[in-house]
N, CA, C and O atoms as a printed pandas DataFrame, in Angstrom:
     atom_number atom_name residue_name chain_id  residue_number  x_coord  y_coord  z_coord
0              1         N          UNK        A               1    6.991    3.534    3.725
1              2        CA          UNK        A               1    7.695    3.991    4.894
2              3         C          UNK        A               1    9.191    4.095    4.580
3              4         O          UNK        A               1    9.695    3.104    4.051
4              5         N          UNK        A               2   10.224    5.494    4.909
5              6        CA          UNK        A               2   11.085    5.577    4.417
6              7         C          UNK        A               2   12.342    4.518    5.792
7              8         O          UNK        A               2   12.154    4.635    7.003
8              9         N          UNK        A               3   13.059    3.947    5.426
9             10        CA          UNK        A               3   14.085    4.057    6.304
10            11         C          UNK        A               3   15.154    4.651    6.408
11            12         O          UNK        A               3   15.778    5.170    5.482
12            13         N          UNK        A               4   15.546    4.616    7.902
13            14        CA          UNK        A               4   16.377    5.553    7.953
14            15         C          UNK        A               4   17.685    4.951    9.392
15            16         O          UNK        A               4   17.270    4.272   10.331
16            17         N          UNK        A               5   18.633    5.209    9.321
17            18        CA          UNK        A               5   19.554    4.666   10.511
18            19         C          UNK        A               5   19.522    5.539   11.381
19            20         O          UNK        A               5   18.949    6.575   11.043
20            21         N          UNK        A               6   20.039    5.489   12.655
21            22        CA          UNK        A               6   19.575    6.468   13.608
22            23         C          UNK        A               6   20.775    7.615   13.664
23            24         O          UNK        A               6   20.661    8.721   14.193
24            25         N          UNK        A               7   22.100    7.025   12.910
25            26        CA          UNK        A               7   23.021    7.924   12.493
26            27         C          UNK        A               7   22.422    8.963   11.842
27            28         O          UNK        A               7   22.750   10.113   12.135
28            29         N          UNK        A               8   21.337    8.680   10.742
29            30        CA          UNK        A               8   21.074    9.575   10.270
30            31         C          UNK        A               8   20.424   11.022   11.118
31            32         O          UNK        A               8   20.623   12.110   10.579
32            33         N          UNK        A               9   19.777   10.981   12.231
33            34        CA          UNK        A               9   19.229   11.759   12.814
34            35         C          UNK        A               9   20.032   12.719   13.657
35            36         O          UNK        A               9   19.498   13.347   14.571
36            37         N          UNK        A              10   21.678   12.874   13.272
37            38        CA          UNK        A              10   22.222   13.874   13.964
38            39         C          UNK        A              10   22.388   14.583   13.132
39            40         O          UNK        A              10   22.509   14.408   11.920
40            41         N          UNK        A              11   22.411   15.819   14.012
41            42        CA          UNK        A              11   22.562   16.976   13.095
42            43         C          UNK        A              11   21.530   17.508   12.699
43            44         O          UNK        A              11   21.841   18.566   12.153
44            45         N          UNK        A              12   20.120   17.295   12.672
45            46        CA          UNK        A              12   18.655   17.078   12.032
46            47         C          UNK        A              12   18.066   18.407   12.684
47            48         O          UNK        A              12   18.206   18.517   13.902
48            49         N          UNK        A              13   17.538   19.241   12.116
49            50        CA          UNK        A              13   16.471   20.088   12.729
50            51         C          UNK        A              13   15.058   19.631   13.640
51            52         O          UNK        A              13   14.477   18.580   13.370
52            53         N          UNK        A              14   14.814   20.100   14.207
53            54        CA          UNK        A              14   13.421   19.619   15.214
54            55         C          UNK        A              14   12.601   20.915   15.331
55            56         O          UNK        A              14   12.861   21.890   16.037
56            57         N          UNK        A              15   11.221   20.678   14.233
57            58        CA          UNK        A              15   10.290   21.972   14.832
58            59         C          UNK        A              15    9.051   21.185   15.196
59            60         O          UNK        A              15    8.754   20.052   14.817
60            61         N          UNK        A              16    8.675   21.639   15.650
61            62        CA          UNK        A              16    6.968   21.471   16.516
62            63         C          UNK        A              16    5.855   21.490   15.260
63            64         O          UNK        A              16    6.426   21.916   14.256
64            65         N          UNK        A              17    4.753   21.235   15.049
65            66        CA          UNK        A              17    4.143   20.808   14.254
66            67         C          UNK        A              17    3.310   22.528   13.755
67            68         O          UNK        A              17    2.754   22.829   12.699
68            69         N          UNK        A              18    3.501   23.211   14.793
69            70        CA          UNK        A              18    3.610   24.780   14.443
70            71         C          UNK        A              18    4.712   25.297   14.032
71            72         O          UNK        A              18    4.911   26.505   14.165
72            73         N          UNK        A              19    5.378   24.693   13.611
73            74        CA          UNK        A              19    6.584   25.539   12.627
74            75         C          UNK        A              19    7.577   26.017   13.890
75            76         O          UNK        A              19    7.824   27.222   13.861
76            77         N          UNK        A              20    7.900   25.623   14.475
77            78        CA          UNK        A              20    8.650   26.433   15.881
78            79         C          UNK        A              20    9.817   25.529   15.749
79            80         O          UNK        A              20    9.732   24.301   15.794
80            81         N          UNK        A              21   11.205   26.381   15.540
81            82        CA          UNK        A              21   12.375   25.449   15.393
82            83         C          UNK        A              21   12.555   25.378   16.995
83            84         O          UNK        A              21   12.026   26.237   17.699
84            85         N          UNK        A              22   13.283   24.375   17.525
85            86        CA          UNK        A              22   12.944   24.049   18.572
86            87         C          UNK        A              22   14.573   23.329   19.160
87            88         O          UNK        A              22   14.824   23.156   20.353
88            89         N          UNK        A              23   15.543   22.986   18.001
89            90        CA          UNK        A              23   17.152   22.633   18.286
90            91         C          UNK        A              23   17.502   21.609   17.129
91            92         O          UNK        A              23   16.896   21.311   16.099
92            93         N          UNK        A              24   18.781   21.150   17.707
93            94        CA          UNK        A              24   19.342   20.506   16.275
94            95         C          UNK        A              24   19.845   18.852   17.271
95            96         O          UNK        A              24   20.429   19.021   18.341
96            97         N          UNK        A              25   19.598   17.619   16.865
97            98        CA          UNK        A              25   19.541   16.858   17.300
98            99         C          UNK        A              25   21.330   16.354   17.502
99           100         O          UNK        A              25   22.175   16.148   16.630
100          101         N          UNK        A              26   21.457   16.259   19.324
101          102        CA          UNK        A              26   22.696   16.064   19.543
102          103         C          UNK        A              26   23.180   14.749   19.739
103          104         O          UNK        A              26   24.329   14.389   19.478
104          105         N          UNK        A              27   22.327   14.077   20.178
105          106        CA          UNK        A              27   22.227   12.564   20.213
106          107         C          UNK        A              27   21.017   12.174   20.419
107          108         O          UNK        A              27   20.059   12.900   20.683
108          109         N          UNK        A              28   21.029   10.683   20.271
109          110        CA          UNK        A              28   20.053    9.773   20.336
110          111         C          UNK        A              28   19.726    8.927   22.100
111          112         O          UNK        A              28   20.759    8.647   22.708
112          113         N          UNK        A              29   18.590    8.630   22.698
113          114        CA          UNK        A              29   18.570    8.253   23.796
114          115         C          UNK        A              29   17.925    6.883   23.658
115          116         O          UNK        A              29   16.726    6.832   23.384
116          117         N          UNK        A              30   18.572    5.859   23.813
117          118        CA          UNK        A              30   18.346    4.410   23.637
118          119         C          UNK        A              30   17.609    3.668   24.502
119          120         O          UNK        A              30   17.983    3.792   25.669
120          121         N          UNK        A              31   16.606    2.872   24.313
121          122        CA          UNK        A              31   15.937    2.161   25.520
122          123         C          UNK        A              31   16.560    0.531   24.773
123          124         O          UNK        A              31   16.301   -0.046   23.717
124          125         N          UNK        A              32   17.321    0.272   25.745
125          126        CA          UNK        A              32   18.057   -0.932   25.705
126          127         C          UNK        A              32   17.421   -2.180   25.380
127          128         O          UNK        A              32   17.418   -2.877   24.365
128          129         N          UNK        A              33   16.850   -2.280   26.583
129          130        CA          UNK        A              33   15.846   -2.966   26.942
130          131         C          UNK        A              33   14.786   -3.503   25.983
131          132         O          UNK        A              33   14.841   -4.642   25.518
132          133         N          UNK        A              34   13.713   -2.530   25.681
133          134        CA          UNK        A              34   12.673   -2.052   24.801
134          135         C          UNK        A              34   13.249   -2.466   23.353
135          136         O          UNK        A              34   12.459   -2.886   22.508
136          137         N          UNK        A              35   14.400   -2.367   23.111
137          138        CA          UNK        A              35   15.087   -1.783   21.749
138          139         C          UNK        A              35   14.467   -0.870   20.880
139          140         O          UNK        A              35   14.223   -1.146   19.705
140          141         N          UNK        A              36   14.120    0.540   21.571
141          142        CA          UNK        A              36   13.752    1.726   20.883
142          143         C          UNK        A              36   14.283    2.753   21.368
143          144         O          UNK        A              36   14.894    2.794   22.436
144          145         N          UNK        A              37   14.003    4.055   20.290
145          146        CA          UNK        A              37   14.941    5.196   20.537
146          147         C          UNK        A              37   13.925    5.776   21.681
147          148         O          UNK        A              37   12.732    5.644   21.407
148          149         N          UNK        A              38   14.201    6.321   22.768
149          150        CA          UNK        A              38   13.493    7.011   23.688
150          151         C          UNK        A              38   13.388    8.766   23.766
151          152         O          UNK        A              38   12.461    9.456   24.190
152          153         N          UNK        A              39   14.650    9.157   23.214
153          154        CA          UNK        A              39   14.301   10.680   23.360
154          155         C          UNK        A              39   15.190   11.132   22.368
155          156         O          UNK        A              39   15.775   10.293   21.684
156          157         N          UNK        A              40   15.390   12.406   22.177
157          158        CA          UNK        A              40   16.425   13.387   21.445
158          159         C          UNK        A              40   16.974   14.296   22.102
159          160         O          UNK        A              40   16.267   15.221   22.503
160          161         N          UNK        A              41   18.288   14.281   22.371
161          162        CA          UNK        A              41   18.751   14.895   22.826
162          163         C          UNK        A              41   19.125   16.188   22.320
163          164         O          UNK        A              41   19.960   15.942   21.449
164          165         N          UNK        A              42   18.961   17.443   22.393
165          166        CA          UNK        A              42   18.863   18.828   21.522
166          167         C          UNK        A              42   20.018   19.358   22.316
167          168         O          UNK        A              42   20.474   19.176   23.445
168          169         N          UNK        A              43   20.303   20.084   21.273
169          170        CA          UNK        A              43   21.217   21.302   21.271
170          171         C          UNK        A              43   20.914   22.796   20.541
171          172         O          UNK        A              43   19.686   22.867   20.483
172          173         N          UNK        A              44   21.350   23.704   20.110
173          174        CA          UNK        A              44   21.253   25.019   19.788
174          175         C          UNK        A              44   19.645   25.215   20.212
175          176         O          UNK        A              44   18.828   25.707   19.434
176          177         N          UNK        A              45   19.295   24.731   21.638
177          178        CA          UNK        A              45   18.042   25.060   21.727
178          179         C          UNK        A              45   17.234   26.222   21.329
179          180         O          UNK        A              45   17.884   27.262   21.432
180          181         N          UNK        A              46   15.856   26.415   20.846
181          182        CA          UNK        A              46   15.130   28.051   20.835
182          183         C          UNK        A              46   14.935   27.939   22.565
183          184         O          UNK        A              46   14.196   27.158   23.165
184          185         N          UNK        A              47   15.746   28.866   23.079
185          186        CA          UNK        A              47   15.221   29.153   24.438
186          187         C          UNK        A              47   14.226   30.319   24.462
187          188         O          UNK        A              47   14.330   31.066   25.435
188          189         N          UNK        A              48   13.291   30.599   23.569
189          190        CA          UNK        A              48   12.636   31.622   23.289
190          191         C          UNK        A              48   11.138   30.437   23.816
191          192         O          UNK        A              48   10.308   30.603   24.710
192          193         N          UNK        A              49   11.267   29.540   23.039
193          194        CA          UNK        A              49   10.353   28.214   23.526
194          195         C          UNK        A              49   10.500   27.340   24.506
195          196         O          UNK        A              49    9.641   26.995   25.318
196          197         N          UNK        A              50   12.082   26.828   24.389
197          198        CA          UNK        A              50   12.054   26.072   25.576
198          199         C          UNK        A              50   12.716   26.323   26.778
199          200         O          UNK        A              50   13.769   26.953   26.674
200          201         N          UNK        A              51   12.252   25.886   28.225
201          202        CA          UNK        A              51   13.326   26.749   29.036
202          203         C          UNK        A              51   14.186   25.828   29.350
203          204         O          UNK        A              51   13.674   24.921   30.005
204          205         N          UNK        A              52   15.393   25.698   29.117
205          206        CA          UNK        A              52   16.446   24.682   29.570
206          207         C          UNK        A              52   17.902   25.357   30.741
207          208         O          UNK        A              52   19.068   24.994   30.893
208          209         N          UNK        A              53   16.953   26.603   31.448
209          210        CA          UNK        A              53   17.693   26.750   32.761
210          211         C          UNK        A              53   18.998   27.021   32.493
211          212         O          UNK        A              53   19.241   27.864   31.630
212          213         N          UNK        A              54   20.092   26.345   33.196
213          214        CA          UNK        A              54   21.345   26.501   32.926
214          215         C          UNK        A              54   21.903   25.211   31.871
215          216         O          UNK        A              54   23.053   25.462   31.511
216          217         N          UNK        A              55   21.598   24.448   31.533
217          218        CA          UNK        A              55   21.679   23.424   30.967
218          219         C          UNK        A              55   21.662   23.729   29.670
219          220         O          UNK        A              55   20.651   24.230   29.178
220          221         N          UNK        A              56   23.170   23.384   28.663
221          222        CA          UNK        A              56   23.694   23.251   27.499
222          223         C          UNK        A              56   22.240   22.691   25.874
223          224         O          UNK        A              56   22.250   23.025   24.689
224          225         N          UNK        A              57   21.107   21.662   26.759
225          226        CA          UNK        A              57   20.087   21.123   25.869
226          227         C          UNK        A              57   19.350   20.607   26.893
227          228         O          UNK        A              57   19.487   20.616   28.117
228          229         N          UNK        A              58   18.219   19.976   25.847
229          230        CA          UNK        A              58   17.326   19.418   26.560
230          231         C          UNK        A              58   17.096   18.225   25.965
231          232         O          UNK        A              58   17.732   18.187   24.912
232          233         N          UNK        A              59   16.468   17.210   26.157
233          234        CA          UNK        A              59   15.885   15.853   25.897
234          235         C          UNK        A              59   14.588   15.766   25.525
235          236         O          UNK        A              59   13.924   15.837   26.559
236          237         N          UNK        A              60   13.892   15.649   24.596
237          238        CA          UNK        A              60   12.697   15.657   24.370
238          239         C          UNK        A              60   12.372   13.948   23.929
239          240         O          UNK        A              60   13.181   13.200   23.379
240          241         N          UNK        A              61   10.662   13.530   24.433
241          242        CA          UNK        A              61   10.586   12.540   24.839
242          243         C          UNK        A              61    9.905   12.054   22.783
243          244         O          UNK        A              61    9.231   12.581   21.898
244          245         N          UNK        A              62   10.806   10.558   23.062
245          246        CA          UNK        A              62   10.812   10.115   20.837
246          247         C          UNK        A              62    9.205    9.902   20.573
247          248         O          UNK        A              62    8.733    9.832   19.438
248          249         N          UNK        A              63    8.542    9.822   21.605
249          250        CA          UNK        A              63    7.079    9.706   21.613
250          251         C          UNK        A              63    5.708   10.427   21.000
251          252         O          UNK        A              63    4.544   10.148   20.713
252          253         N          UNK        A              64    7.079   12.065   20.994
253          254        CA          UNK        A              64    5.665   13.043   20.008
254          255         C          UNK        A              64    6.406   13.368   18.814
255          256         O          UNK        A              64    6.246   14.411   18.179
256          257         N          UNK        A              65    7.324   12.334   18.486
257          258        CA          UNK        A              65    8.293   12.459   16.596
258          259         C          UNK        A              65    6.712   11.990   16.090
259          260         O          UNK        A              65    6.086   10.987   16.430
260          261         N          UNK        A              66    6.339   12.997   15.231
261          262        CA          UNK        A              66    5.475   12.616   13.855
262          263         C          UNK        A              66    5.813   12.295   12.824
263          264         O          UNK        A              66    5.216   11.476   12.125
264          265         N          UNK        A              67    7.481   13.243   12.344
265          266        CA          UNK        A              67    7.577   12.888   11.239
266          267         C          UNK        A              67    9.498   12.732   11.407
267          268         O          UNK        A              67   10.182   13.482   12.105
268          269         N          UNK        A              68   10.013   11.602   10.591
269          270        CA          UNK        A              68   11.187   12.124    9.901
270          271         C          UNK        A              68   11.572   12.227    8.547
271          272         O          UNK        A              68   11.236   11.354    7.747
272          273         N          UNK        A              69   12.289   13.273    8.185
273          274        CA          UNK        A              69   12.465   13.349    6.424
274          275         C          UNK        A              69   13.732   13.982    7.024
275          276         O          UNK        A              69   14.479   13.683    7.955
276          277         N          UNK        A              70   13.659   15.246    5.873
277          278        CA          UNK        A              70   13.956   16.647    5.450
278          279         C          UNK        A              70   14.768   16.973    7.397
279          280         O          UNK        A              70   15.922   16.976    7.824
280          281         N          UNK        A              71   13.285   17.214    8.094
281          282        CA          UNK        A              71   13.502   17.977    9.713
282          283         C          UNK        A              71   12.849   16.608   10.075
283          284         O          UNK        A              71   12.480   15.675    9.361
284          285         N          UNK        A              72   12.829   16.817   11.550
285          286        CA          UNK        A              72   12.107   15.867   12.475
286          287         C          UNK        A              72   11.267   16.915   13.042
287          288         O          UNK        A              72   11.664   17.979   13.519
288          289         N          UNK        A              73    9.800   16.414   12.918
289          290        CA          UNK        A              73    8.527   17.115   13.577
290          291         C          UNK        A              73    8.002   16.638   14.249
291          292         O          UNK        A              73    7.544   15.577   13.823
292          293         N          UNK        A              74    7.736   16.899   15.382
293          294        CA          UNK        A              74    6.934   16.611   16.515
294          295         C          UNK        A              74    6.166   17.273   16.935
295          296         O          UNK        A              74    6.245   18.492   16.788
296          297         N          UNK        A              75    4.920   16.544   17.762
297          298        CA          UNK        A              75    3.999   17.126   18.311
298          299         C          UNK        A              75    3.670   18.403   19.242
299          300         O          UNK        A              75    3.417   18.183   20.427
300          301         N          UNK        A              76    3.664   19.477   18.850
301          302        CA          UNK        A              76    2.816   20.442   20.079
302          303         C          UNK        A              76    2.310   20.081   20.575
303          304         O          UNK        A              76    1.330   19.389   20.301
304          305         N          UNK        A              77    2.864   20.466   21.875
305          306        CA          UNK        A              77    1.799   19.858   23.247
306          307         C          UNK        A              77    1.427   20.963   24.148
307          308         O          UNK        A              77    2.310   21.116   24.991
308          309         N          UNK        A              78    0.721   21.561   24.248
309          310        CA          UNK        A              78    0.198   22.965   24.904
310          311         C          UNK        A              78    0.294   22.658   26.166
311          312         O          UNK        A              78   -0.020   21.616   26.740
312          313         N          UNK        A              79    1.042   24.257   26.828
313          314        CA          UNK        A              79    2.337   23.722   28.028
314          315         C          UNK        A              79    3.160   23.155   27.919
315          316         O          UNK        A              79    3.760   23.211   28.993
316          317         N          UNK        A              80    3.839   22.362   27.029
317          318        CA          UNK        A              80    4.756   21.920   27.498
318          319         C          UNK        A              80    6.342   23.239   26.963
319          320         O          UNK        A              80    7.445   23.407   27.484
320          321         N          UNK        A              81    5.688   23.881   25.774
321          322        CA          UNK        A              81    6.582   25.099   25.144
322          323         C          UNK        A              81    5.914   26.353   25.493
323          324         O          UNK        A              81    4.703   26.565   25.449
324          325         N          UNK        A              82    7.154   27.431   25.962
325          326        CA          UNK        A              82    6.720   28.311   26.193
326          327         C          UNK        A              82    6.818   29.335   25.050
327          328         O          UNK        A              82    7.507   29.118   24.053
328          329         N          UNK        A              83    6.064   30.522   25.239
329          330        CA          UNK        A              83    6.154   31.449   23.561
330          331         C          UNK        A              83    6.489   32.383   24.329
331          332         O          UNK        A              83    6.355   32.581   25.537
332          333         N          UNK        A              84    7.119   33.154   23.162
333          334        CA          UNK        A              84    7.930   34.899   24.254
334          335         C          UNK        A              84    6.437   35.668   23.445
335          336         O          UNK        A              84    5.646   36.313   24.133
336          337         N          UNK        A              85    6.204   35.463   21.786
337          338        CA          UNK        A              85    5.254   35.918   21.189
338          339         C          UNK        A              85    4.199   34.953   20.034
339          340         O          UNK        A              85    4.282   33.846   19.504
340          341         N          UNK        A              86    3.420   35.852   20.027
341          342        CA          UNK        A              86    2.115   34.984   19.033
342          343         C          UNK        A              86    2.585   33.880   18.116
343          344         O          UNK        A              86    3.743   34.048   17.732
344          345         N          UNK        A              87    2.009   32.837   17.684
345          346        CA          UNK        A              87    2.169   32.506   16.302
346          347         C          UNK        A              87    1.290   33.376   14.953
347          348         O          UNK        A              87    0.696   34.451   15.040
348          349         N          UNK        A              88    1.412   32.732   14.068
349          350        CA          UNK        A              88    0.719   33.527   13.014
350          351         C          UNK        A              88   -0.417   33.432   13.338
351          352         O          UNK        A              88   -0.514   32.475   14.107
352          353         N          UNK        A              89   -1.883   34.175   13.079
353          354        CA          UNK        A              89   -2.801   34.197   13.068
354          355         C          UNK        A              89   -3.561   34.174   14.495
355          356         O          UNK        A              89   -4.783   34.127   14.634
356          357         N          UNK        A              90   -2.462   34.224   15.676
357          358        CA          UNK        A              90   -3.312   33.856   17.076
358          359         C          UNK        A              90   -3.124   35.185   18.044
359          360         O          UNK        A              90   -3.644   35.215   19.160
């Protein structure tokens, strides 16, 4: 298991486990309490996928992170991203 500081996770790409870039991680959302990271806060959102209204980013919940390295990947969750068009093969 690699470690990693949570500094490290700004700046980080975020795609969906379908390859869908999805924003670039603007901060970190802390559960105090818990002492765990709770969400990611995004920026340069794909508003092609996600709809974030009038709002600068969105928050996505640290619960469907699968992976961190390289990018941070998380889970597709059908509905919860919208597509303007197909993925490959569908």
């Amino acid at each position: 298991m690699m470690k990693w500081q949570i500094s490290d996770l700004f700046g980080m790409n975020v795609y969906s486990d379908k390859a869908i870039f999805l924003g670039k991680v603007e901060d970190v959302v802390l559960d105090v309490t818990n002492k765990k990271i709770s969400g990611l806060a995004l920026t340069g959102v794909n508003q092609n996928v996600l709809d974030i209204k009038n709002y600068q980013g969105v928050v996505i919940p640290y619960r469907i992170v699968k992976e961190v390295g390289d990018i941070i990947l998380v889970r597709h969750i059908p509905g919860a991203f919208k597509m303007s068009e197909p993925l490959f093969g569908e």
